[in-house]
C-alpha positions as CSV (number, residue, x, y, z in Angstrom):
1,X,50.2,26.4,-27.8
2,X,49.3,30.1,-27.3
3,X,45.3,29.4,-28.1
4,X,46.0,26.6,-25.3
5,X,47.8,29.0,-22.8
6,X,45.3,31.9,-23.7
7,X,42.3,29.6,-22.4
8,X,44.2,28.6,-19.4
9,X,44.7,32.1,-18.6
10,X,41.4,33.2,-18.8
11,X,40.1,30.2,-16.7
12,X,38.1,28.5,-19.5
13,X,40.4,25.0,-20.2
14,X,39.0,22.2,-22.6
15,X,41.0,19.4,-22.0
16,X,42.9,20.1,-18.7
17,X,42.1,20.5,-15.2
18,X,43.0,24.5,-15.5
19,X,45.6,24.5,-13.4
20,X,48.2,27.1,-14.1
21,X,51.2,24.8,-14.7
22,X,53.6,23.2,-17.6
23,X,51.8,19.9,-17.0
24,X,48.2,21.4,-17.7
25,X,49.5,23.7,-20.9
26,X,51.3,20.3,-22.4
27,X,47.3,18.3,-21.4
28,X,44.9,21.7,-22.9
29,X,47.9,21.9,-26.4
30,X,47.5,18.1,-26.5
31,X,51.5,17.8,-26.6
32,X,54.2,15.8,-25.1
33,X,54.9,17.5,-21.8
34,X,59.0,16.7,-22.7
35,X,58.1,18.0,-26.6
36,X,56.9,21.3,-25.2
37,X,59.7,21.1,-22.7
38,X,62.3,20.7,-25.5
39,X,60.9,22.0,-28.8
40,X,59.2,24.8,-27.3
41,X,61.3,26.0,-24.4
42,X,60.4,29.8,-25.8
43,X,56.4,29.2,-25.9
44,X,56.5,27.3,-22.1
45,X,58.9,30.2,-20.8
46,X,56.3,32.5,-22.3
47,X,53.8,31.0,-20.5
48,X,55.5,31.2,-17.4
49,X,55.9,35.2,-17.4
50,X,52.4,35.4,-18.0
51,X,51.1,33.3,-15.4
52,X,53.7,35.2,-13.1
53,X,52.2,38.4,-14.4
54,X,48.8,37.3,-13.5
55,X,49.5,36.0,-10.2
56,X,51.4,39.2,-9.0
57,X,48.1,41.5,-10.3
58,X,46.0,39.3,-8.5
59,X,47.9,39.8,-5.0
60,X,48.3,43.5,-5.7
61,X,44.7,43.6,-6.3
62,X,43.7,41.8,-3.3
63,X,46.0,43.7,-1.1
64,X,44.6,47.0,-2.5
65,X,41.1,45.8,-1.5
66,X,42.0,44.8,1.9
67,X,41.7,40.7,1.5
68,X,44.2,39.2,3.9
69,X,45.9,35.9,2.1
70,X,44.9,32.4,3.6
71,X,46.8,30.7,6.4
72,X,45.2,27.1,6.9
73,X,45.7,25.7,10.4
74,X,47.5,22.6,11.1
75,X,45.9,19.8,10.3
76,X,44.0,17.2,13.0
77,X,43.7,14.6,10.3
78,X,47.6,14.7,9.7
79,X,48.8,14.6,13.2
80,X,46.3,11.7,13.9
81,X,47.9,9.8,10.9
82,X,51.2,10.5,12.2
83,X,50.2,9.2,15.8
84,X,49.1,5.8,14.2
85,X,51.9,5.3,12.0
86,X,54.6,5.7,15.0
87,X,52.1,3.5,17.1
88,X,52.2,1.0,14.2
89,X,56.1,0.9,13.5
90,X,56.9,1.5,17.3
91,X,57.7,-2.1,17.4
92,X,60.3,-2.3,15.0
């Protein structure tokens, strides 16, 4: 579990998609996600602090370099959807 949280860390997975979650650590250890949930509570929580660690760095580093974080505008594609489904149900 650590060699599996080490490479997930350093952004090389093997068997996961190399996101920084509880579901991708259980996919890269190859274990239950409930085993690692429940038999390995100390090893997940572990995990956690670390990816917590390596978040917060990252934003202080940014911040320290002047890179403003992302704001995505509303979506087009969303609102359309939205206007077609209450056009569709309108008639209920």
């Amino acid at each position: 579990l650590r060699a599996a949280a080490g490479r997930l860390l350093a952004g090389r997975p093997v068997t996961s998609g190399g996101a920084l979650t509880i579901v991708a650590l259980a996919a890269e250890a190859d274990v239950h996600r409930m085993a690692l949930l429940k038999r390995h509570a100390d090893l997940m929580n572990e995990f956690c602090q670390r990816v917590r660690s390596q978040t917060a760095q990252a934003r202080k580093r940014d911040t320290a370099a002047g890179v403003r974080p992302r704001t995505y505008p509303e979506s087009r594609t969303v609102t359309a959807f939205q206007e077609n489904t209450l056009g569709v149900f309108s008639w209920l």
